[in-house]
N, C-alpha and C positions, 0 to 999 in steps of 0.2 A: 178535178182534184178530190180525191177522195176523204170525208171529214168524219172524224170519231167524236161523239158526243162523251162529252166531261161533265156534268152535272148540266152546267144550264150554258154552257159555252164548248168553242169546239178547238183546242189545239192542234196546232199543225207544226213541227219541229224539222227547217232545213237545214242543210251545212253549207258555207258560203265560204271560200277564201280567197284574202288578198293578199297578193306580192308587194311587198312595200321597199321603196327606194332602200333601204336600210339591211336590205335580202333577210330581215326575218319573216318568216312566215306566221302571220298573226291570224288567227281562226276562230270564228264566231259562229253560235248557234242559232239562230234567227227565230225568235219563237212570236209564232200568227196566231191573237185570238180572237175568235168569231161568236156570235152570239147566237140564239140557238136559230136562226133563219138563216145564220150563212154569212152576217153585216162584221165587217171587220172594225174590230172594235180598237186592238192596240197592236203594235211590234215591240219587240225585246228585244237587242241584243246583249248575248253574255259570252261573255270570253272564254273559251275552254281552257285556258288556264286556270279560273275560276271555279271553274265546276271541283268535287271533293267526292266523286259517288266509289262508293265500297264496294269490290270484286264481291259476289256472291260467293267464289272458289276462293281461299286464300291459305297463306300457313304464314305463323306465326315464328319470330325469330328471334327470341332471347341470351341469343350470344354463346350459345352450346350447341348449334347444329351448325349446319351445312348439306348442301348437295349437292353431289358430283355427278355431272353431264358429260355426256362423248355427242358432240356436233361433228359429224363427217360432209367432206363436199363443200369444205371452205375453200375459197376464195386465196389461196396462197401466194399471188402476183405481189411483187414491189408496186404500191398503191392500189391493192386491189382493198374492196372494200366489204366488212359485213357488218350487218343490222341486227340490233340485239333490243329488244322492249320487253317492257312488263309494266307491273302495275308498283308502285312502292307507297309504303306509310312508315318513313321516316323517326324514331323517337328523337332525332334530334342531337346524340351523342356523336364526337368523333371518331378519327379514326377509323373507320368502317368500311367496307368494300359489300357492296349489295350483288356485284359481279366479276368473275374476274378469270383471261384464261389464263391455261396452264405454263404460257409463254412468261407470265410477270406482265402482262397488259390488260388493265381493269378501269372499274371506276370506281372513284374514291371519294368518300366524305373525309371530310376534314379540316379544323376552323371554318366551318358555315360552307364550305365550297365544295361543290359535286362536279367531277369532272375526269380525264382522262389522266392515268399514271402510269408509269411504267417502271415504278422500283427506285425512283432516283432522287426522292425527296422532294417533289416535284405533282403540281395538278394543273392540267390544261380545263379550269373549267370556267366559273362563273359562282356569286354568291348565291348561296339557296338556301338562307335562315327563311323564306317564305313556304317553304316545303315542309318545314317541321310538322308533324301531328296528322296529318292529315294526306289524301287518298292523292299522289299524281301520278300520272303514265308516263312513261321514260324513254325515250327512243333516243339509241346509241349507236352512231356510225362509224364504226373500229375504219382508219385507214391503216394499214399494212406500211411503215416505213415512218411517215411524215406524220406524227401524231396533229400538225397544226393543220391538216387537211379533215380532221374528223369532226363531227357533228356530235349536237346536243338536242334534242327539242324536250319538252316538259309540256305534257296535253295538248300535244302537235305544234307548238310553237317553238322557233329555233331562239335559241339562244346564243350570245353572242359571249364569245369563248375569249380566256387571254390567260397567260402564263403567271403561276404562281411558284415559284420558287426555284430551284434549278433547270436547267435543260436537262430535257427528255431523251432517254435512250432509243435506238430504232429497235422498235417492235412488233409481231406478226402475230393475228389471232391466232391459234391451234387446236386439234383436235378435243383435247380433255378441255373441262372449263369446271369453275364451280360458283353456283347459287349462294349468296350468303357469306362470299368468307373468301381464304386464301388457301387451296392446297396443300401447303406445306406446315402451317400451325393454326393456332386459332387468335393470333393476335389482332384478326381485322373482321370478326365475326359479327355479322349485319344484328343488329337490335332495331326492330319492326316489325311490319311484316311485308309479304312479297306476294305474287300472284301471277299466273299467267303468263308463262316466258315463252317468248318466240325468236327465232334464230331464221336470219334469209342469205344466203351466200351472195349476196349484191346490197348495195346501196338502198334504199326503198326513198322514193320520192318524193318530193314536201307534198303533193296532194296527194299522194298514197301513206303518208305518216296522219296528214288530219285525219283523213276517214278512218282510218283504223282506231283515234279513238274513240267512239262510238259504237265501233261494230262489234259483234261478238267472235264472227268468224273470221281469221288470219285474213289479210289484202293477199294480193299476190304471191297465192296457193302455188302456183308451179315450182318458185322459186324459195318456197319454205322448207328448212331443211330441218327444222324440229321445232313442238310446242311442249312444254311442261307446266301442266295445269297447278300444281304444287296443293292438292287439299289436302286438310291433315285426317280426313275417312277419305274412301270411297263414294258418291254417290250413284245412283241407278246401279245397287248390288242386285243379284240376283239371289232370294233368301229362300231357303232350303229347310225342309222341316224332319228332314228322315225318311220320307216317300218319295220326293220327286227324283228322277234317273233321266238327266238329258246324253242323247247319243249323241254322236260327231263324226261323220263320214270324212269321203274324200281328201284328206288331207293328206298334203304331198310330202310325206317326210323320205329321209333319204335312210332306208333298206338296209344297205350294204354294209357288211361285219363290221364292225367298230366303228361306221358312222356315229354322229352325237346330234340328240336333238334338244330343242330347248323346253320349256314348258313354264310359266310365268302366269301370275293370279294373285291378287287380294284375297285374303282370307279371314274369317271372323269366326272360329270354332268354339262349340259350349262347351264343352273339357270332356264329353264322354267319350270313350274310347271305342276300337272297333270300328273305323269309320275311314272310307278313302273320298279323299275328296275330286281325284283323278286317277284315271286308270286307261293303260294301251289295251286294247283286244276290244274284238267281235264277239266271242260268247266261250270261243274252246280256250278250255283251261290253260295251255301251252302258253298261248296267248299274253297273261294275265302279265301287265308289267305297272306295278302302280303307284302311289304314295299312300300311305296309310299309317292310320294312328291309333294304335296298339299299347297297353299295358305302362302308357304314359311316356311315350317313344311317338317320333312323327320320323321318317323317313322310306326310304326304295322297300321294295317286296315284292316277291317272283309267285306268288300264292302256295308258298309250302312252308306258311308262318313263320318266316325270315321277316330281319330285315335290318337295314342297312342307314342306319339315322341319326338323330340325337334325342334328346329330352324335351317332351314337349310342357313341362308344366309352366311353362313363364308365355306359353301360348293363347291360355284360354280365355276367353271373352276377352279380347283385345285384336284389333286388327293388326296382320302380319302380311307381312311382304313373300311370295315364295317363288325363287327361280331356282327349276330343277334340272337338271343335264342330264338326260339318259343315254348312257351308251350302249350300242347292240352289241350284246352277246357278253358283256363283263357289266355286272353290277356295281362292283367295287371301285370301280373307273368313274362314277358318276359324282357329280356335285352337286351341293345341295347352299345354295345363300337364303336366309332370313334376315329382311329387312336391309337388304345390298349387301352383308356382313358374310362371308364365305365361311362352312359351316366343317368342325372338327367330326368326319361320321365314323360310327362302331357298328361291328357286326354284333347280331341276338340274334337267338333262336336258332331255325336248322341254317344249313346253307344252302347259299341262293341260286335258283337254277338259270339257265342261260336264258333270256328274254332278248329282243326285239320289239322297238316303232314300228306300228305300221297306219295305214290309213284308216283306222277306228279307234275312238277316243270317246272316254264314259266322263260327264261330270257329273258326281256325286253317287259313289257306289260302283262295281265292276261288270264287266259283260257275264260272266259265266254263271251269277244267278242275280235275284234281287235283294242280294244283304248286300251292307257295310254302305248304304246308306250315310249320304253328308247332314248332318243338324247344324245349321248357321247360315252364313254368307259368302258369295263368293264375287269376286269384281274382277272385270279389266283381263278376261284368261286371254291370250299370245300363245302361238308355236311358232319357235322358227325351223326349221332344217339343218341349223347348224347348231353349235358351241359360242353360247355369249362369253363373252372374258368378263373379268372380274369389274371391268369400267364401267361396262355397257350394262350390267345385272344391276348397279347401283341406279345408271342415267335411266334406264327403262321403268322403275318406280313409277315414274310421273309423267313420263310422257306418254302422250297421245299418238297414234297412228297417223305419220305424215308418208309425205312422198319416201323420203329417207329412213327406209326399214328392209337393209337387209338382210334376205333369208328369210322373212316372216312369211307364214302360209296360213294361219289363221288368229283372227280375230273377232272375240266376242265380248259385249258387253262392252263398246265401247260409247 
């Protein structure tokens, strides 16, 4: 067994679980300390209910946001089943939905009680005034149809569930879902914070739900159909000082006249102008198909000092979200969202000549010489080969690279 010195003693931390007559799954941490020759000095068990440790990645929800997710590859059977987790810190208020999809089937706080609802005045949960303030992991088993088949656990232990107030409507998870809140207003808008959402088109297991809180990396990857890290920066940006010029080969976008590709990135810009922080082409001018931020304007440019954008002055030194749409061969055809929010574009300047994707891609600055140089940050860049809609530009924010992405052909900086 391999032992890591701690000062003058040597901890050792496993995971142990029992099935108890009662079918809750109760999960202990077993902590071994040794002294510094190896002599077992004491055992500990703690209850991972107990435990309270804070996501290093988090976002913060004071009842004015939300975020909207597209989960494809659900489970759509009469009792078919999907898993939904994350990390929650509660304020404690009602009324709240920390999760919820787009069908009217979530989970709800409410008089002290966290549990499943479906619109009808109505919670299949359990009391959880012991949750208030403080850091628990959430695992959520949506059954499709019979809401009294669905699961609860709080830091891998299941909980045992009962009906509060009327019966429950039959309802089916769906594609669209939202982080924080309700779709359609802001009357159940999550006050805490949240962190780390993951989505599995199946069931996930009472000893695949314990491990998982402990671990950093998703359980049962194959069956993951999306992660949403939820930070309110970027971390590991790649930071750009006006010199540096990364190329990008290979990339399989799709060519053919009015195909549409995607282009997606965090961005952290100093306000000076003159500067593309992306650009299509290999070096000849023809080529040159890019984003660029000019004369206090950020949007498309075919390099004949066009372009095709809006106003960048509520851009600068603040982190920005950017999914861009290029279409081959019409500029004007392309769309531009900042921060999920679909963007109103004008033309300036000459007009735009006809451009094309192809498989060469500049970050920071253009192929056909070494100006327009990027100064800041840039995170998280994605291509796909197609056209995001308007759901998936908002859900792609926060999400990570999972199995479930497609049309993506490159990714960096993740």
């Amino acid at each position: 067994m391999k032992k890591k010195l701690v000062f003058k003693a040597i901890m050792i931390t496993l995971l142990s679980s029992m099935l108890f007559t009662s079918s809750a799954f109760a999960n202990t941490s077993v902590h071994y300390e040794y002294d510094a020759k190896g002599n077992l000095i004491r055992t500990t068990q703690i209850k991972l209910t107990d435990l309270s440790n804070a996501p290093a990645e988090k976002m913060t929800f004071a009842g004015d946001k939300k975020v909207s997710i597209v989960a494809n590859s659900l489970n759509q059977a009469e009792n078919g089943r999907t898993t939904v987790q994350f990390w929650m810190n509660w304020s404690g208020q009602s009324q709240q939905m920390p999760f919820s999809w787009g069908s009217g089937y979530d989970l709800y706080i409410t008089s002290d009680v966290l549990g499943f609802n479906t619109f009808n005045g109505e919670v299949y949960g359990f009391n959880a005034v012991n949750l208030k303030n403080k850091w628990v992991h959430v695992t959520a088993v949506f059954n499709n149809g019979d809401i009294t088949k669905s699961e609860l656990y709080i830091n891998g232990e299941r909980q045992t569930l009962k009906k509060y107030g009327a019966n429950s409507f039959v309802k089916h998870v769906s594609t669209n879902a939202t982080i924080g809140g309700w779709w359609e207003n802001n009357a159940y808008n999550f006050k805490g914070q949240l962190a780390d959402f993951k989505i599995w088109n199946r069931a996930l297991t009472p000893a695949e739900i314990a491990s998982s809180v402990t671990k950093q990396e998703p359980v049962a990857s194959n069956d993951l159909i999306g992660r949403w890290k939820l930070n309110e920066a970027p971390d590991n940006a790649l930071k750009l000082k006006g010199k540096q010029r990364i190329e990008l080969s290979d990339i399989s976008t799709n060519t053919q006249p009015g195909a549409k590709t995607t282009v997606q990135f965090w961005m952290k810009w100093d306000g000076i102008n003159a500067q593309m922080p992306f650009s299509w082409g290999g070096g000849a001018w023809e080529e040159s198909y890019t984003l660029y931020l000019a004369e206090n304007r950020f949007g498309f440019n075919t390099g004949v000092a066009d372009m095709y954008g809006i106003s960048s002055l509520n851009m600068t030194n603040r982190w920005s979200h950017v999914t861009a749409v290029f279409s081959n061969g019409n500029v004007l055809d392309n769309e531009l969202y900042i921060d999920g929010v679909k963007q109103t574009l004008v033309k300036s300047g000459n007009e735009a000549q006809s451009r094309n994707v192809g498989g060469k891609a500049i970050v920071s600055g253009w192929g056909y010489d070494h100006n327009y140089k990027f100064n800041g940050q840039i995170a998280e860049l994605k291509i796909w080969n197609r056209a995001l809609s308007a759901e998936e530009a908002k859900s792609e924010m926060y999400k990570a690279v999972t199995n479930d992405n497609n049309g993506l052909v490159y990714s960096m900086f993740e």
